[in-house]
N, CA, C and O atoms as a MOPAC input file, in Angstrom:
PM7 MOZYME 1SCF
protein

 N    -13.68200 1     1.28300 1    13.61200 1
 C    -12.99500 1     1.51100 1    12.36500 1
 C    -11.48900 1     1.29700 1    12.57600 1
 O    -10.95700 1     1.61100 1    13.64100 1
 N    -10.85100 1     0.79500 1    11.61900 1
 C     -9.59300 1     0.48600 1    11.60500 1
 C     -8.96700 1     1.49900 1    10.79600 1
 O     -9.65500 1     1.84600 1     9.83600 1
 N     -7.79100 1     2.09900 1    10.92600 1
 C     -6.93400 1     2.39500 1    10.06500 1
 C     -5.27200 1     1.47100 1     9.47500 1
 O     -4.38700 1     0.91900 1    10.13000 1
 N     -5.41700 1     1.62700 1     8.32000 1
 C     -4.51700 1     0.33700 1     8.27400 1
 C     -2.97300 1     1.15700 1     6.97300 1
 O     -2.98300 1     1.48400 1     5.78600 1
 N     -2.02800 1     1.17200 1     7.93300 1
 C     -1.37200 1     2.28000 1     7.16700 1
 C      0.32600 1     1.59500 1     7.23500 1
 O      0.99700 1     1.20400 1     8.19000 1
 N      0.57600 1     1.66400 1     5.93300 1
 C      2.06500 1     0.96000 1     5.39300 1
 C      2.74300 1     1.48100 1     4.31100 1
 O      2.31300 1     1.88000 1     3.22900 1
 N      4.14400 1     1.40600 1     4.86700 1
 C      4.74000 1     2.33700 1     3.99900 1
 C      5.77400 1     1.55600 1     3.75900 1
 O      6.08500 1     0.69100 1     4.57800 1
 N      6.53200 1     1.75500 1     2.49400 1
 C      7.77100 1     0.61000 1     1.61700 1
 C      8.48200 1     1.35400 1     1.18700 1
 O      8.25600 1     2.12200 1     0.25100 1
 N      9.52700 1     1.23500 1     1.85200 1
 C     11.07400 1     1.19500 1     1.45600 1
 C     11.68600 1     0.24200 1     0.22000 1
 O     12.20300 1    -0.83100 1     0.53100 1
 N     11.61700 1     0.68300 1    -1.30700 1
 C     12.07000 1    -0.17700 1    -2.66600 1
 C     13.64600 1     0.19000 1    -3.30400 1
 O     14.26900 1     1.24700 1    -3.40600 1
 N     13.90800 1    -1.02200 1    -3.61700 1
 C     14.96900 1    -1.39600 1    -4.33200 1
 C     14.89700 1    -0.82100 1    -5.52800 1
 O     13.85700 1    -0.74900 1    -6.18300 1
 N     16.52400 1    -0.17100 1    -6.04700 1
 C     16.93300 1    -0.01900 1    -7.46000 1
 C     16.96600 1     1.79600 1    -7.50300 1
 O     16.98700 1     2.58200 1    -6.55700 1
 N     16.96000 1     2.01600 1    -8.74400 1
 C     17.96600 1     3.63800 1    -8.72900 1
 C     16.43300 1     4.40100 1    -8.28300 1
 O     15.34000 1     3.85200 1    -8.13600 1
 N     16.85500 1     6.10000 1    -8.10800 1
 C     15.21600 1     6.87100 1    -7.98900 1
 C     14.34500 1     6.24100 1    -9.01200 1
 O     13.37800 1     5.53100 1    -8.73400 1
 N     14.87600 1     6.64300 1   -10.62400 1
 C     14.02500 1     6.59500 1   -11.51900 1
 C     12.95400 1     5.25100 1   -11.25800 1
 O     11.74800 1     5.39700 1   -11.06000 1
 N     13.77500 1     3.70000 1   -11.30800 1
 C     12.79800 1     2.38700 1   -11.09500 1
 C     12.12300 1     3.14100 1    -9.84100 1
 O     11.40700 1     4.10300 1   -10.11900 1
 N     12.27000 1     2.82800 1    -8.62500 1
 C     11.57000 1     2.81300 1    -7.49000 1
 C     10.41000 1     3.71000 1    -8.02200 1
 O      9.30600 1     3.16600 1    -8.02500 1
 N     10.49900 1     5.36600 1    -8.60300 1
 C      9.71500 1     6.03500 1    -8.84800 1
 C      8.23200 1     5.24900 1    -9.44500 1
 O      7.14500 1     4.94100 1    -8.95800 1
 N      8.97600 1     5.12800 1   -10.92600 1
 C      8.09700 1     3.75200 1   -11.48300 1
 C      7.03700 1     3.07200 1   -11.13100 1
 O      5.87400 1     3.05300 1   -11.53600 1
 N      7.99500 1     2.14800 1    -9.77500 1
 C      7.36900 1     1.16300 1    -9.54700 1
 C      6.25900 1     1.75900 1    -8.51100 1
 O      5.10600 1     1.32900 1    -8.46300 1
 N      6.76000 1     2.80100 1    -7.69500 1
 C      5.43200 1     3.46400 1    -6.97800 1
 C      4.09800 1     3.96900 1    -7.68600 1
 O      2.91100 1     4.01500 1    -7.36200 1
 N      4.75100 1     4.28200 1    -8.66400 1
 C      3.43800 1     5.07600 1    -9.77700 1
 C      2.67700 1     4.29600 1    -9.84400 1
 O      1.60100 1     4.64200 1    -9.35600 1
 N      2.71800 1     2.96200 1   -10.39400 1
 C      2.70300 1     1.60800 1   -10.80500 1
 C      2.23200 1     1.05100 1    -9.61000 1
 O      1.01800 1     0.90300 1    -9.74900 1
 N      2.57500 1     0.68800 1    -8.55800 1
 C      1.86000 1     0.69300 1    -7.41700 1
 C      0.51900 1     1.02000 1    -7.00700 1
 O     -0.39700 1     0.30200 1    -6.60700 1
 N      0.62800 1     2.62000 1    -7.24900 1
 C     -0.45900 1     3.17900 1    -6.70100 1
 C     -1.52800 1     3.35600 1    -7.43500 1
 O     -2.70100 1     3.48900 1    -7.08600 1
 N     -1.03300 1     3.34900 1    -8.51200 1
 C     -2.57200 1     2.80700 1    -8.97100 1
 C     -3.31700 1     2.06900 1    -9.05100 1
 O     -4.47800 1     2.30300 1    -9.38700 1
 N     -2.54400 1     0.20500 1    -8.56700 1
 C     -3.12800 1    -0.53100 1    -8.68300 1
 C     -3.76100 1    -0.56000 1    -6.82500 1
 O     -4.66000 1    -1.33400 1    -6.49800 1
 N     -3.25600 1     0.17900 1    -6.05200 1
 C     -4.04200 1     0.12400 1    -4.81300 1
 C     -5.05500 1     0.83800 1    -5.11600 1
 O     -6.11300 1     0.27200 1    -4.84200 1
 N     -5.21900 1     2.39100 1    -5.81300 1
 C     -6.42300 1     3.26600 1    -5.73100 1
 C     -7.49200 1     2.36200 1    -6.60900 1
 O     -8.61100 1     2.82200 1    -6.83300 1
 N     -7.21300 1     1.42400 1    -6.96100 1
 C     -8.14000 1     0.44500 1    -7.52300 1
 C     -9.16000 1    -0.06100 1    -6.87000 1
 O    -10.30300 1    -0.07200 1    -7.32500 1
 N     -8.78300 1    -0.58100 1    -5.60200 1
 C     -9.03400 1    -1.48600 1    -5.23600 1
 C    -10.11600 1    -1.34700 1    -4.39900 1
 O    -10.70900 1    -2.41300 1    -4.23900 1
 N    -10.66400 1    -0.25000 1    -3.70800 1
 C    -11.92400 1    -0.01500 1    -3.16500 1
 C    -13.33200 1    -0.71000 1    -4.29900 1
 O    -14.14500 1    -1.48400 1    -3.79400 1
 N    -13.41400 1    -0.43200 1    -5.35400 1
 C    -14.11300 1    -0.32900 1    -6.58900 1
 C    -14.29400 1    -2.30900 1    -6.18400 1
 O    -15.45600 1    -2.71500 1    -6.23200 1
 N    -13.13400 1    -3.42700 1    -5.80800 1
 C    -12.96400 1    -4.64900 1    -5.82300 1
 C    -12.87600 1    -5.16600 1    -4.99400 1
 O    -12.69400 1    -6.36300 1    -5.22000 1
 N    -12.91300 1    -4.83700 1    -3.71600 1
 C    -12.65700 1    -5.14900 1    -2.51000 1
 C    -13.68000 1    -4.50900 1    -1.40700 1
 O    -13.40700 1    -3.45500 1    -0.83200 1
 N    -15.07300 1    -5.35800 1    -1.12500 1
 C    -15.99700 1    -4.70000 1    -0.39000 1
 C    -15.53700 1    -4.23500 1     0.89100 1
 O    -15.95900 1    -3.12100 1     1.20000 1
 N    -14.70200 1    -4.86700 1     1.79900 1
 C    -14.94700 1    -4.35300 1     2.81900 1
 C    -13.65900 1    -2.89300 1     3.13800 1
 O    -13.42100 1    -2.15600 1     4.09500 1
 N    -13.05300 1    -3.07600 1     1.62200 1
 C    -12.16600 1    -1.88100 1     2.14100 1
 C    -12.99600 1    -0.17500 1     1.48500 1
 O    -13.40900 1     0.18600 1     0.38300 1
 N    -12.93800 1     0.27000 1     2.42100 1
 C    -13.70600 1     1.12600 1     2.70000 1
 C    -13.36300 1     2.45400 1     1.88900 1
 O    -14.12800 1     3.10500 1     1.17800 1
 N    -12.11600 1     2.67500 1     2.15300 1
 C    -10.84100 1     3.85300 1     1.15100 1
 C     -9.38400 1     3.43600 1     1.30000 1
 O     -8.70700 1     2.71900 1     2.03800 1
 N     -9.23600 1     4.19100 1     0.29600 1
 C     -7.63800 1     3.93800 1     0.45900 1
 C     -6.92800 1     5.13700 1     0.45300 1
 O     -7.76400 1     5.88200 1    -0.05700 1
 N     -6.01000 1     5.78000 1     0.66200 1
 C     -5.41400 1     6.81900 1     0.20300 1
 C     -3.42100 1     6.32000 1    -0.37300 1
 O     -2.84000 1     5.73400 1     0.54100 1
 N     -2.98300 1     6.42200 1    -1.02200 1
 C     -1.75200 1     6.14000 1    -1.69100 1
 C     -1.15500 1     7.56500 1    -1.81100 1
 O     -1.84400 1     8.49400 1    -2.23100 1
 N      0.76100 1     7.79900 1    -1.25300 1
 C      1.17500 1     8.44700 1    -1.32000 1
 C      2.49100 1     8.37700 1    -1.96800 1
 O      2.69300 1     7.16400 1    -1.92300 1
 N      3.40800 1     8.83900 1    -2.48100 1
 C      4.43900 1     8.77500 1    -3.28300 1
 C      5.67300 1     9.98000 1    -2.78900 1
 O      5.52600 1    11.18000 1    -3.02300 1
 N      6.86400 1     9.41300 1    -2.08800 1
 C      7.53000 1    10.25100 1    -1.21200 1
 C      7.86100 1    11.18400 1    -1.89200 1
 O      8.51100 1    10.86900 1    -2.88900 1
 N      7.54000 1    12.92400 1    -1.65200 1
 C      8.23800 1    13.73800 1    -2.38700 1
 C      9.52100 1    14.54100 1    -1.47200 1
 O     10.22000 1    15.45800 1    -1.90300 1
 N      9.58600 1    14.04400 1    -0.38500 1
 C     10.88300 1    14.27500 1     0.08100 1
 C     12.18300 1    13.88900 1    -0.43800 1
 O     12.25200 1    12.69800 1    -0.74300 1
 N     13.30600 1    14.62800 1    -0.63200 1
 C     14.71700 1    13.65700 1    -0.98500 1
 C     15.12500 1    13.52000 1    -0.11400 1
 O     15.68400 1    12.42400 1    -0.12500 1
 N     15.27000 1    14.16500 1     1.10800 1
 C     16.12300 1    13.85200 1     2.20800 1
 C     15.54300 1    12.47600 1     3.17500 1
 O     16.26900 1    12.09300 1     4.09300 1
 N     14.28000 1    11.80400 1     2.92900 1
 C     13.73100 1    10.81100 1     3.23900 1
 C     13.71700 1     9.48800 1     2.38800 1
 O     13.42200 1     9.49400 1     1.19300 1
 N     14.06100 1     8.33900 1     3.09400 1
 C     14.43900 1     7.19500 1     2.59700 1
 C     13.04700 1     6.60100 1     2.02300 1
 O     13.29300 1     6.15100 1     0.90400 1
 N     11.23900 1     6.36300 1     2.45200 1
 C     10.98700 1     6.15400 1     2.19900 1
 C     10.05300 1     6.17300 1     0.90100 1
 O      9.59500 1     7.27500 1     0.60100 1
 N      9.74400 1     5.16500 1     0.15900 1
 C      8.63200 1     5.62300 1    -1.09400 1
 C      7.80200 1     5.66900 1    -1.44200 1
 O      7.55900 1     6.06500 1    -2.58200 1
 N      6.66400 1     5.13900 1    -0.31900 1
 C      5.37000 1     4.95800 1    -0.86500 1
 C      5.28100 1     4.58700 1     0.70100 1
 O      6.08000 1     4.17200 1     1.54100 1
 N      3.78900 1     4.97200 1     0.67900 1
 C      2.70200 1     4.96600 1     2.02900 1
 C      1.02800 1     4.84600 1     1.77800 1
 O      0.34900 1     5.63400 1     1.12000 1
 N      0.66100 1     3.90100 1     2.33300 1
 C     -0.94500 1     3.80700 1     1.95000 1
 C     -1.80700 1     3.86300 1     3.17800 1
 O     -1.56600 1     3.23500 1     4.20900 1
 N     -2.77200 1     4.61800 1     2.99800 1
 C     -3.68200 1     4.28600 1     4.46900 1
 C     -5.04400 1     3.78600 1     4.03000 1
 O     -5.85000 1     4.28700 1     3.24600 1
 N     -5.07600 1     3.02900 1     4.51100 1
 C     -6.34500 1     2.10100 1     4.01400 1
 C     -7.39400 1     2.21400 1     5.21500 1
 O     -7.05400 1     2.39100 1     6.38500 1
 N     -9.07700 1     2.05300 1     4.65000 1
 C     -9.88400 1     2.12200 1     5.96000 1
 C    -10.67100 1     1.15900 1     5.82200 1
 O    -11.27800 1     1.05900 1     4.75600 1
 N    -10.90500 1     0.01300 1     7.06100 1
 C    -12.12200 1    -0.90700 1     7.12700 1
 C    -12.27700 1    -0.69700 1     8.25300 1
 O    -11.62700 1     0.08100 1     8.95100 1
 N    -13.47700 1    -1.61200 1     8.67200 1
 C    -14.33100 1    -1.68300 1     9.82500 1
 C    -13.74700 1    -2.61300 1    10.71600 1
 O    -14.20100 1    -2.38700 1    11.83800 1
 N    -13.01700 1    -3.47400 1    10.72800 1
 C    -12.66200 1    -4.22000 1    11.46900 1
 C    -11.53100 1    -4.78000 1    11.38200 1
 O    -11.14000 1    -4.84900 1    10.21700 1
 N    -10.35800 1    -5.51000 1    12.67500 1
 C     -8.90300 1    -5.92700 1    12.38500 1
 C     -9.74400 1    -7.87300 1    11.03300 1
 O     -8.93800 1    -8.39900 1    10.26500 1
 N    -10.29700 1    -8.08600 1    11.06400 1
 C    -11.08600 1    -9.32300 1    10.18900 1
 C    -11.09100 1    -8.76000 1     9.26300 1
 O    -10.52300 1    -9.40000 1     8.37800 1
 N    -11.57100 1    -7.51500 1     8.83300 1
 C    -11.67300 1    -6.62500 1     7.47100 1
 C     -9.98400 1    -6.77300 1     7.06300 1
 O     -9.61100 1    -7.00200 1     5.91300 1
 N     -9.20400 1    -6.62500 1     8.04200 1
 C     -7.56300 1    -6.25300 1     7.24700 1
 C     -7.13000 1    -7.68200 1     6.96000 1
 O     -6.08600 1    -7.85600 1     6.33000 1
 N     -7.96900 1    -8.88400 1     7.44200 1
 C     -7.52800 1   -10.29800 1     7.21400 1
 C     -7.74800 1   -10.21100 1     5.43800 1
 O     -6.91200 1   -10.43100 1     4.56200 1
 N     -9.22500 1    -9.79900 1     5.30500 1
 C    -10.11700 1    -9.99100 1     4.01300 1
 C     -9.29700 1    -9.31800 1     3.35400 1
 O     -8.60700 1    -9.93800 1     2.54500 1
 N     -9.15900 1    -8.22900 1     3.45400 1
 C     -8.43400 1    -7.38900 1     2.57200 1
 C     -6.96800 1    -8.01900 1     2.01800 1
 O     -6.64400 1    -8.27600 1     0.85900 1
 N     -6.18500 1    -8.17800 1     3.28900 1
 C     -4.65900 1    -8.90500 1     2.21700 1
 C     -4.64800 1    -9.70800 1     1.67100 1
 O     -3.70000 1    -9.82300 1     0.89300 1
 N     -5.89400 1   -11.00800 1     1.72500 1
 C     -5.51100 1   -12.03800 1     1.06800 1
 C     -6.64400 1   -12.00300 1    -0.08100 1
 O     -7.06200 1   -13.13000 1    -0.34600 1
 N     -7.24000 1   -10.94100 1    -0.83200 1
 C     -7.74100 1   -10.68100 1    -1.68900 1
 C     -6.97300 1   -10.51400 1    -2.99100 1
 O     -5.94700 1    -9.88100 1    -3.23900 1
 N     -7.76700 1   -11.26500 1    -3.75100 1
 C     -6.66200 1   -11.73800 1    -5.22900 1
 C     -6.43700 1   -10.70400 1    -5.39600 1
 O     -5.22100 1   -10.60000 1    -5.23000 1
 N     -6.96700 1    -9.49800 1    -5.71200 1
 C     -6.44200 1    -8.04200 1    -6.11400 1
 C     -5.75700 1    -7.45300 1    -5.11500 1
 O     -5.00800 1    -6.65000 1    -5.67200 1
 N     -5.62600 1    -7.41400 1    -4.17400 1
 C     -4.83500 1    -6.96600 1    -3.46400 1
 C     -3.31300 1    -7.93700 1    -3.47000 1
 O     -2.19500 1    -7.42200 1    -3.48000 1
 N     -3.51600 1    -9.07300 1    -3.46300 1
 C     -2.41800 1    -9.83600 1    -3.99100 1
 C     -1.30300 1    -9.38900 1    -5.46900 1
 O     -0.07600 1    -9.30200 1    -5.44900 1
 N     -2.33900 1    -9.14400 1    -6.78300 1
 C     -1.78400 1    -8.33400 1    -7.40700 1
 C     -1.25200 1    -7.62500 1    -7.19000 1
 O     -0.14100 1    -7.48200 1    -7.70200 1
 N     -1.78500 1    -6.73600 1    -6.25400 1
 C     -0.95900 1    -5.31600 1    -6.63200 1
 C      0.28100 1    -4.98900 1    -6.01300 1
 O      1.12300 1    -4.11900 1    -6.23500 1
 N      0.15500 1    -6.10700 1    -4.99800 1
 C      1.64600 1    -6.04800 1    -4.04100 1
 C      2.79500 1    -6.79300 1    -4.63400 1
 O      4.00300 1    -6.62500 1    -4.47000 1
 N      1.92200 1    -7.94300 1    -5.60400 1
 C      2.86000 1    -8.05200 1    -6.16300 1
 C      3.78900 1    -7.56400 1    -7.26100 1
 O      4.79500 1    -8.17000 1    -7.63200 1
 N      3.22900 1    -6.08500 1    -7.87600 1
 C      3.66500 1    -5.26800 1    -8.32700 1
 C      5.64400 1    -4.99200 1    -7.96400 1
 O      6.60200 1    -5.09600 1    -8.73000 1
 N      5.57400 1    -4.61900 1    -6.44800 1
 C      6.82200 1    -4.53400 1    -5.68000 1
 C      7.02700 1    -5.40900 1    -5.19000 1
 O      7.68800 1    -4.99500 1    -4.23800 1
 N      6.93600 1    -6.93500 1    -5.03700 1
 C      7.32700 1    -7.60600 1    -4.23500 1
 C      8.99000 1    -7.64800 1    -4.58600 1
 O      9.90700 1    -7.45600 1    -3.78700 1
 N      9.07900 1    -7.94000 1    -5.94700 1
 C     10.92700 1    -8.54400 1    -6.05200 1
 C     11.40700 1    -7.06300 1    -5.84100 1
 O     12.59700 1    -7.15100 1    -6.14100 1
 N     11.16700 1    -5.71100 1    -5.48800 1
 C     11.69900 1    -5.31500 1    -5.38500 1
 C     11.74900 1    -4.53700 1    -3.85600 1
 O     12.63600 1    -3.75900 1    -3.50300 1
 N     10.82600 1    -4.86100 1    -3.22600 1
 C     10.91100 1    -3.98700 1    -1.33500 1
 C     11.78000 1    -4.52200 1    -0.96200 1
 O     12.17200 1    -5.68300 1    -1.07000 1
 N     12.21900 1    -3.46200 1    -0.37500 1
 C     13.19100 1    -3.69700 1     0.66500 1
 C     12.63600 1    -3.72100 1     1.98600 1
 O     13.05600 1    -4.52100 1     2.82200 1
 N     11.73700 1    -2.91300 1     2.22900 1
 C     11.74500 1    -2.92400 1     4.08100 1
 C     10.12900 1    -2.27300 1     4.03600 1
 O      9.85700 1    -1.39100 1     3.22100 1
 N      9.53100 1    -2.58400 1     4.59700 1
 C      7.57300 1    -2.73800 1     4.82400 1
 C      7.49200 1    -2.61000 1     6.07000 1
 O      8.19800 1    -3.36600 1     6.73800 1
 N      6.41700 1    -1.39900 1     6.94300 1
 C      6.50900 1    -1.07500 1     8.05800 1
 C      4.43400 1    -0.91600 1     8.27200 1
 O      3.73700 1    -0.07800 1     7.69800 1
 N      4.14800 1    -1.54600 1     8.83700 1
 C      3.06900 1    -1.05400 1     9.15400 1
 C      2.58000 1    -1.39900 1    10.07900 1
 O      2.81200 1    -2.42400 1    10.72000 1
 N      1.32400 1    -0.03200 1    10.40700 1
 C      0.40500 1     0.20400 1    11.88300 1
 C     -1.12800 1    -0.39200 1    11.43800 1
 O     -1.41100 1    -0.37600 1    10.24100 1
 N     -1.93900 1    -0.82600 1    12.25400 1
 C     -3.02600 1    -0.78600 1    12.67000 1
 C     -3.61800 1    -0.57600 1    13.61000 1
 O     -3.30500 1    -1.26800 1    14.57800 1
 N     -4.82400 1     0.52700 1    13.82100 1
 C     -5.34900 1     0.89300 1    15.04600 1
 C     -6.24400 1     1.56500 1    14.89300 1
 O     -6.47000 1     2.40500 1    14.02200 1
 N     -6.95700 1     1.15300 1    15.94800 1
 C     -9.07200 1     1.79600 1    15.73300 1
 C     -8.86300 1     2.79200 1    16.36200 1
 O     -8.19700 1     3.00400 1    17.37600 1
 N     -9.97500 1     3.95500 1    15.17700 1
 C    -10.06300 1     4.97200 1    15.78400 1
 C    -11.37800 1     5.51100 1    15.16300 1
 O    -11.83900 1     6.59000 1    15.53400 1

């Protein structure tokens, strides 16, 4: 099993970024329902202020081939492209456990 976990740093005042995470995350908690091999997802929305970042997802498949399938899935394409014109900085892990 893979865990596949990324978190985005977005452009523009709290209120947009807020927004656009909301907006975000729903279109990831979607995506199990459209995307066979992803397994779950979990989507988080920073409620820290003293922390820079805004959003974090941990996603679960079976295999590092599963995380191939998964990004280049039209819906998953959507939904990133939700934030694309606006991330600033995208950090993520993968690792079986």
């Amino acid at each position: 099993m893979i865990k596949h976990i990324v978190s985005f740093k977005l452009k523009g005042s709290e209120a947009q970024r807020l927004e656009l995470s909301r907006q975000f995350k729903a279109a990831l908690e979607a995506l199990p329902a459209q995307i066979e091999v992803l397994q779950s997802i979990e989507v988080g929305i920073n409620e820290n202020p003293s922390e820079t970042w805004d959003i974090v997802l941990t996603a679960i498949v079976a295999t590092m081939d599963d995380v191939a399938v998964y990004a280049k899935h039209p819906a998953h394409v959507a939904a990133a492209a939700i934030i694309a014109e606006h991330k600033e900085c995208r950090a993520c892990v993968d690792y079986s456990f």
